[in-house]
C-alpha positions in Angstrom: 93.2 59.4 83.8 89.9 60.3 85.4 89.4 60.2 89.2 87.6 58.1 91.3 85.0 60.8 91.7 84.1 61.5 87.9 82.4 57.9 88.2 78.9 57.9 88.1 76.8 55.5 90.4 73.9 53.6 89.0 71.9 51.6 91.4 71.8 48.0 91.1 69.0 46.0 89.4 68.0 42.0 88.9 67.1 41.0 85.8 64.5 38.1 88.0 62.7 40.7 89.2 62.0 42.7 85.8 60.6 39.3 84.4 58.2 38.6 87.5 57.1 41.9 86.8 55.5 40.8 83.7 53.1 38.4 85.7 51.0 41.0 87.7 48.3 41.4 86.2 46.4 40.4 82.8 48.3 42.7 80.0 46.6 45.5 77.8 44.7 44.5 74.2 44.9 46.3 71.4 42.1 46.6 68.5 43.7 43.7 66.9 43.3 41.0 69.5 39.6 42.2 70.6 38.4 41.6 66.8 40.1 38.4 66.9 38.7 36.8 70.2 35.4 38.2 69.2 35.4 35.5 65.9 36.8 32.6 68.6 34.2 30.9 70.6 34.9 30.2 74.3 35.5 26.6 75.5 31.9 26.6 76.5 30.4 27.7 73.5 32.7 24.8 71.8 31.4 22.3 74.4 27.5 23.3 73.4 28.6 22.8 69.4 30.1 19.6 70.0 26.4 18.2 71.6 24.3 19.6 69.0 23.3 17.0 66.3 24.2 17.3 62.8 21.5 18.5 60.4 21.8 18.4 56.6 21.1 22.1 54.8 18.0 23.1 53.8 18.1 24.7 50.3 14.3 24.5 49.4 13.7 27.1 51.7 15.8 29.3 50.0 14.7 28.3 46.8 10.6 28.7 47.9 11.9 32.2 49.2 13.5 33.0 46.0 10.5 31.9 43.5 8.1 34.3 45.9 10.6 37.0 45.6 10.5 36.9 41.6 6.5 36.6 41.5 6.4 39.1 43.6 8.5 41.2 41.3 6.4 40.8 38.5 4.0 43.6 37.2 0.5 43.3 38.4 -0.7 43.6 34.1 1.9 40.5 34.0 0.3 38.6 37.0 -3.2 38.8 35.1 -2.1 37.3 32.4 -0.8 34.3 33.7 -4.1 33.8 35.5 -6.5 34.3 32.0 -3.7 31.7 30.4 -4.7 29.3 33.3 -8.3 29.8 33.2 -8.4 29.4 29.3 -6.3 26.0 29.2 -8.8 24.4 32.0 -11.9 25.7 30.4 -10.2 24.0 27.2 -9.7 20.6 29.0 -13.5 20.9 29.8 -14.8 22.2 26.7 -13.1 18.8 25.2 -13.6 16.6 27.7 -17.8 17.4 27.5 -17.3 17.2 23.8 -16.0 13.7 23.7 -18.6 12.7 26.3 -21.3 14.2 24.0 -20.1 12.3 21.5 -19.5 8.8 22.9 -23.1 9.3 24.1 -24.6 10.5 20.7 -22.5 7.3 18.9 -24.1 4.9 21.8 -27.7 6.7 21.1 -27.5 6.1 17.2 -26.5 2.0 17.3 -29.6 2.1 19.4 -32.2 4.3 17.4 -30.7 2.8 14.1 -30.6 -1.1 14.8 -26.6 -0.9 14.1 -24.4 -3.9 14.9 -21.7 -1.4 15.6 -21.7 2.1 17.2 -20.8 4.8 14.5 -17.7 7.5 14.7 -19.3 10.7 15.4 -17.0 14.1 15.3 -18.7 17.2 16.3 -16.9 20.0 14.6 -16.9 24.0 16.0 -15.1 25.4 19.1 -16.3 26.2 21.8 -18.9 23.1 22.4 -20.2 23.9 25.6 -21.5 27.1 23.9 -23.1 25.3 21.2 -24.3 22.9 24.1 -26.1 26.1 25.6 -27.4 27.3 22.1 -29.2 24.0 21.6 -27.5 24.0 18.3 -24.2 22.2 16.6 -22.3 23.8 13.8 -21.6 20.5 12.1 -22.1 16.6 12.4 -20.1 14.0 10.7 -21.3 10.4 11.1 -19.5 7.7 10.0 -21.4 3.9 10.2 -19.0 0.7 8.9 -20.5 -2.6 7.8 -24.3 -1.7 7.2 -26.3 -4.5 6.0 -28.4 -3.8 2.7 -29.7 -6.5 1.4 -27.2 -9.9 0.5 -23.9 -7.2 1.0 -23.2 -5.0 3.6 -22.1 -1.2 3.1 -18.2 -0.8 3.9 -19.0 2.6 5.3 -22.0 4.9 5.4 -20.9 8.6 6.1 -23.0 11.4 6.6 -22.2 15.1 7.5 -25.0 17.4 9.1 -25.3 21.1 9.2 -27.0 23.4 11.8 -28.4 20.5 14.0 -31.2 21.8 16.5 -30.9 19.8 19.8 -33.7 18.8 21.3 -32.5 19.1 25.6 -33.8 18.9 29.1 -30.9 21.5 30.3 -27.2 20.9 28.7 -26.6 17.1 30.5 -29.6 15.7 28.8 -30.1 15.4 25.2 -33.1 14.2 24.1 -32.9 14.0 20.5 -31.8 16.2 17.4 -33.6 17.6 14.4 -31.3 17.3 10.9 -32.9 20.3 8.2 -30.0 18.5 5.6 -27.3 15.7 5.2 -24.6 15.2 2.6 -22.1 12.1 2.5 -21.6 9.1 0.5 -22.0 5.4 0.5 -19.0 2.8 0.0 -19.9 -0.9 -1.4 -16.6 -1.7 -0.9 -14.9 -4.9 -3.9 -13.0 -6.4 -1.3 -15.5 -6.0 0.7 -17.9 -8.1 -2.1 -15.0 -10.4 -2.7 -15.2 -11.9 1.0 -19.1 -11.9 1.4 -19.2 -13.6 -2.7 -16.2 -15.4 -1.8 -18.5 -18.9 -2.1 -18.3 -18.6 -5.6 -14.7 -17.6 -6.1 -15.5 -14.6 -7.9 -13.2 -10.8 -7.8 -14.7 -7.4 -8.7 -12.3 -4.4 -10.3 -13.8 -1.4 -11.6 -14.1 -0.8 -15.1 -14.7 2.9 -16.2 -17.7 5.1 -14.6 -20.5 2.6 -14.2 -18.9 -0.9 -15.2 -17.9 -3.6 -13.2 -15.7 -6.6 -14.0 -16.7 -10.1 -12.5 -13.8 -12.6 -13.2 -13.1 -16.0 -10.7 -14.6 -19.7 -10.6 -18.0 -21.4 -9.9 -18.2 -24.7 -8.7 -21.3 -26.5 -10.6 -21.9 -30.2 -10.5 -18.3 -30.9 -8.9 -16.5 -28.8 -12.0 -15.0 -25.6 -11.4 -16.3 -23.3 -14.3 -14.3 -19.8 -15.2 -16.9 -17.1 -14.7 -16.7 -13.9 -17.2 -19.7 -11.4 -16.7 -19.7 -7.6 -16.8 -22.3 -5.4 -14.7 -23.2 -1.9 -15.4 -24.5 0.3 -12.2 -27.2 2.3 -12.2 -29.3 4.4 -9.6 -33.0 2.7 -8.7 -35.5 5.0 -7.4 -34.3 7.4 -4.8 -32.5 4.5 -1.7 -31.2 2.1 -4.4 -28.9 0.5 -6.4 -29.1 -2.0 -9.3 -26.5 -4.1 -11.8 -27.5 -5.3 -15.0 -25.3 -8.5 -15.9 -23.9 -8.4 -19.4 -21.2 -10.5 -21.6 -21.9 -13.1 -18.9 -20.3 -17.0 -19.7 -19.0 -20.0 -17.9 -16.4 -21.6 -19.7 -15.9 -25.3 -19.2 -12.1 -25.9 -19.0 -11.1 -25.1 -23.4 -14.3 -28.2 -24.1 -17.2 -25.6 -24.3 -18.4 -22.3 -23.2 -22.0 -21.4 -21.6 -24.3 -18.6 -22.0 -27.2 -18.1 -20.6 -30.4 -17.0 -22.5 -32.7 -17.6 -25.1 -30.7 -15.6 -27.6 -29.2 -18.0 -30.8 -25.6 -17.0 -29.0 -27.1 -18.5 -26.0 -26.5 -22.0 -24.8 -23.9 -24.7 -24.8 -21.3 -24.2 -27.8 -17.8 -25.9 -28.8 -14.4 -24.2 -28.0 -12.3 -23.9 -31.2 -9.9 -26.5 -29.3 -12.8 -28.8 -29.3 -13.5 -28.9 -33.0 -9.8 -29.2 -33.7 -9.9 -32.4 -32.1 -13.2 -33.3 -34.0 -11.2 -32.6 -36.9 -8.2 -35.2 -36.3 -10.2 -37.8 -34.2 -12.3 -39.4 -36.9 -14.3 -41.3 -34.2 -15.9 -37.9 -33.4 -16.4 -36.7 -36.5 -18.1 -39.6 -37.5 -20.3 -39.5 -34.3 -21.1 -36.3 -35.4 -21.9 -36.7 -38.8 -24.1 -39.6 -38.3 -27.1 -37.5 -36.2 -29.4 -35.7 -39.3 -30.4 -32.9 -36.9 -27.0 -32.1 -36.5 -26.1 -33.1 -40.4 -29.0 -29.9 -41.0 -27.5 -27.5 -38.8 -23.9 -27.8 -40.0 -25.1 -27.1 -43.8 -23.3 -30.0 -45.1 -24.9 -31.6 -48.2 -25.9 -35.3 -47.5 -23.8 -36.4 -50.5 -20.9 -35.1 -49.0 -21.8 -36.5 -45.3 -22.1 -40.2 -46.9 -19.0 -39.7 -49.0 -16.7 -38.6 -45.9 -18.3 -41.5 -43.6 -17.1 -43.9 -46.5 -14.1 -42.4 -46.9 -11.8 -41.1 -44.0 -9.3 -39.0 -46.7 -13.0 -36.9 -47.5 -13.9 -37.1 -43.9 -10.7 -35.1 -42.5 -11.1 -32.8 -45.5 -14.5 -31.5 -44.5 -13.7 -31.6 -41.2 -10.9 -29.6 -41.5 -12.5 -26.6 -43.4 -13.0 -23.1 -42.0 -16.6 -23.3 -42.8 -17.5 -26.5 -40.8 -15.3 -25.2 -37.6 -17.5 -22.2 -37.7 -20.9 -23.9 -37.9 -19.7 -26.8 -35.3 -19.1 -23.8 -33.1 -22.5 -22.4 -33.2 -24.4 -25.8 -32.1 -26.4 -25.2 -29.0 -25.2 -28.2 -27.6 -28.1 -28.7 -24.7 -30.7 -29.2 -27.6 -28.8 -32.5 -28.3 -27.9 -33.3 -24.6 -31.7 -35.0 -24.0 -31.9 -36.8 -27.4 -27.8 -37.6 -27.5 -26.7 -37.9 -24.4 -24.2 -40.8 -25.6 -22.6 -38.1 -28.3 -21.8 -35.5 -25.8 -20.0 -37.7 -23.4 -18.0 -39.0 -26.7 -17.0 -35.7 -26.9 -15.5 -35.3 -23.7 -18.5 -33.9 -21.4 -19.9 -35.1 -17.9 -23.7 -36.4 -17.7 -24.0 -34.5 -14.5 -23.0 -31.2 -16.2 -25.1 -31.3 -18.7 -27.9 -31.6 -16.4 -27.0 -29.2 -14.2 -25.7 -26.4 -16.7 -29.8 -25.9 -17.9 -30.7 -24.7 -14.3 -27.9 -21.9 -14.2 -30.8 -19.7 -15.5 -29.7 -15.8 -16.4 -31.4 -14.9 -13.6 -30.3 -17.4 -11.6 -26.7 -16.3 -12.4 -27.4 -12.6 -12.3 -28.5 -13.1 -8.6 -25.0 -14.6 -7.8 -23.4 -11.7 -9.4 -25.8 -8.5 -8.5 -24.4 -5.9 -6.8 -27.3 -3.9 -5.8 -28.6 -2.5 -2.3 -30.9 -0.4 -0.6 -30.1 1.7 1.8 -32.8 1.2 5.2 -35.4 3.6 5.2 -34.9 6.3 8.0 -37.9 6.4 10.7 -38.0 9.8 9.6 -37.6 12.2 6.8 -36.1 11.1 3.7 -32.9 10.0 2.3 -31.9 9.9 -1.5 -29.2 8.5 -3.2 -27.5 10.3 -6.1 -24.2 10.2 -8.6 -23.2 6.7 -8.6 -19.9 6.0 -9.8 -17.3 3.0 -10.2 -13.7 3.7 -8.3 -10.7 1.7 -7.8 -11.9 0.7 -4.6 -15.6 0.0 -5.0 -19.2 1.6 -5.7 -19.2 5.1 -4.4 -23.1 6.3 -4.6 -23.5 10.7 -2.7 -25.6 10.7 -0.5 -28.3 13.4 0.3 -30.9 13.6 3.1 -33.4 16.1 4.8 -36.0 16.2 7.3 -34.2 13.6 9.9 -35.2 13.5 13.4 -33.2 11.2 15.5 -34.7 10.5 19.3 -36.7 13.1 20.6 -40.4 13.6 22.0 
């Protein structure tokens, strides 16, 4: 056991006084805690945030700065492009928009100078126009003129297409007028065309082969509706025309008779086969028929047999009913015997007013109704031919050739 005096002494300290120790003074930072107040903002800095107002972002500035940034990237040989693509696309929009001026104007001009009811289509071919504009000179003109009148029909289309036109100008706003050196196009009589404007008399045109032209329908003559056959062959007249010769032309009159115009022995007012059938088994009309001497002497029928067959109604329907007598009862011009036996003809079925109206459809008179023919106007200047006419499906398509035109001008 130790003594008293192997004790050490430690003097006596209160564990209060360490802890208010700790109080005396603000303590040391380290790296750590400066970098993290530096991100905190004071209490006065949070008071200034809190009364600023609220603004949405603005991205287009960005955006702006970001499109300037990639121009400004690009290679000055890259720049210069994009300015000649620019350039040509707006001296494109004005190239065509003087172009469809010009030819607005030049239409407007032509209705005018021409006496047109309606203003023409006019295209202006070749690229650039403001060049050709400058040249006082047009690569090509196509004109294009609907519904021309000619004569009794009017042209479904006229068009025309110019080469080389020399413009006649007061500086390139003010066209004065334009000289033509040649034209080529074509003319279109147009058969529905002729249908509408013939329509009075009921009568449709087809094409038949090259030059031929079938006329079929109805003409209304003396309050009877008559079926028209004719046929019309197209030929060229001089250099600006166009004529049809009627041919094969009759007016049949329901299955009673036919008509045909002329002076010919084929001509005239004849019997349908139907009509002397009934002659044949109607003795009334037979008799009627046999009892007139003019028409005894054109039949051929002895007078030995004409009494015997009055007499005897057996003999009667016998010669009646012969091949031979049907053909010769067919080829009586029936308007020789409408003056002298009037009361015969209406016997056999026909109207007064007919008869006397039938003589005045002349072949001329009928040919008229049907003709298809035209002239085209002459041009105030230089001259203008027509050439290969030809039948289509659609009409009368007649080339067209011209030279020498002057249109406005000094």
């Amino acid at each position: 056991m130790r003594s008293p005096h192997h004790i050490t002494a430690h003097p006596y300290t209160n564990p209060y006084e360490e802890l208010a120790t700790l109080d005396d003074g603000p303590p040391d930072h380290g790296p750590l805690d400066e970098f993290l107040r530096e991100d905190l903002p004071d209490e006065r800095g949070e008071a200034e945030a809190q009364d600023d107002p609220w603004a949405p972002p603005n991205h287009r500035r960005g955006s702006r700065r970001r499109r300037r940034g990639r121009f400004a990237g690009l290679p000055l040989a890259m720049k210069a492009v994009v300015g000649l693509v620019v350039l040509a696309a707006f001296l494109t929009l004005a190239d065509r928009w003087a172009l469809l001026y010009a030819e607005r104007r030049a239409a407007d001009t032509l209705k005018d100078r021409l006496h047109l009811t309606a203003a023409p289509e006019v295209e202006i071919a070749g690229f650039p126009f403001l060049t050709q504009l400058a040249d006082e000179r047009l690569d090509s003109v196509k004109v294009t003129v609907p519904d021309v009148a000619a004569d009794r029909v009017s042209l479904a289309q006229v068009t025309a297409t110019a080469k080389d036109v020399r413009l006649d100008t007061d500086g390139p706003v003010s066209v004065r007028g334009a000289d033509v050196p040649h034209l080529e196009g074509d003319v279109l009589l147009s058969f529905a065309d002729l249908n509408r404007e013939l329509g009075a008399s009921q009568v449709t045109f087809t094409g038949e082969g090259r030059n031929r032209v079938r006329a079929r329908g109805t003409l209304p003559v003396a309050g009877h509706d008559l079926r028209l056959r004719a046929e019309a062959s197209i030929v060229r007249e001089g250099e600006r025309g166009i004529a049809t010769h009627i041919a094969g032309m009759r007016l049949e009159i329901g299955d009673l008779a036919t008509y045909r115009p002329g002076a010919r022995a084929s001509d005239g007012l004849h019997l349908s086969p139907r009509s002397v059938e009934r002659i044949a088994r109607e003795t009334r009309k037979a008799k009627a028929l046999l009892s007139i001497p003019s028409v005894v002497r054109r039949l051929g029928v002895p007078d030995s047999m004409v009494r015997e067959a009055l007499r005897n109604e057996a003999k009667l329907s016998e010669l009646t009913g012969t091949p031979r007598f049907a053909q010769r009862a067919m080829k009586l011009n029936l308007i020789d015997l409408a003056l002298d036996h009037p009361e015969l003809l209406k016997l056999l079925g026909f109207d007064p007013a007919l008869l006397d109206a039938l003589p005045r459809l002349t072949r001329p008179v009928l040919a008229d109704q049907l003709s298809l023919g035209f002239r085209l106007p002459e041009p105030p200047s230089g001259d203008v031919r027509l050439r290969d006419v030809r039948v289509e499906e659609d009409g009368i398509r007649v080339r067209l050739e011209g030279a020498g035109l002057a249109v406005g001008g000094k």
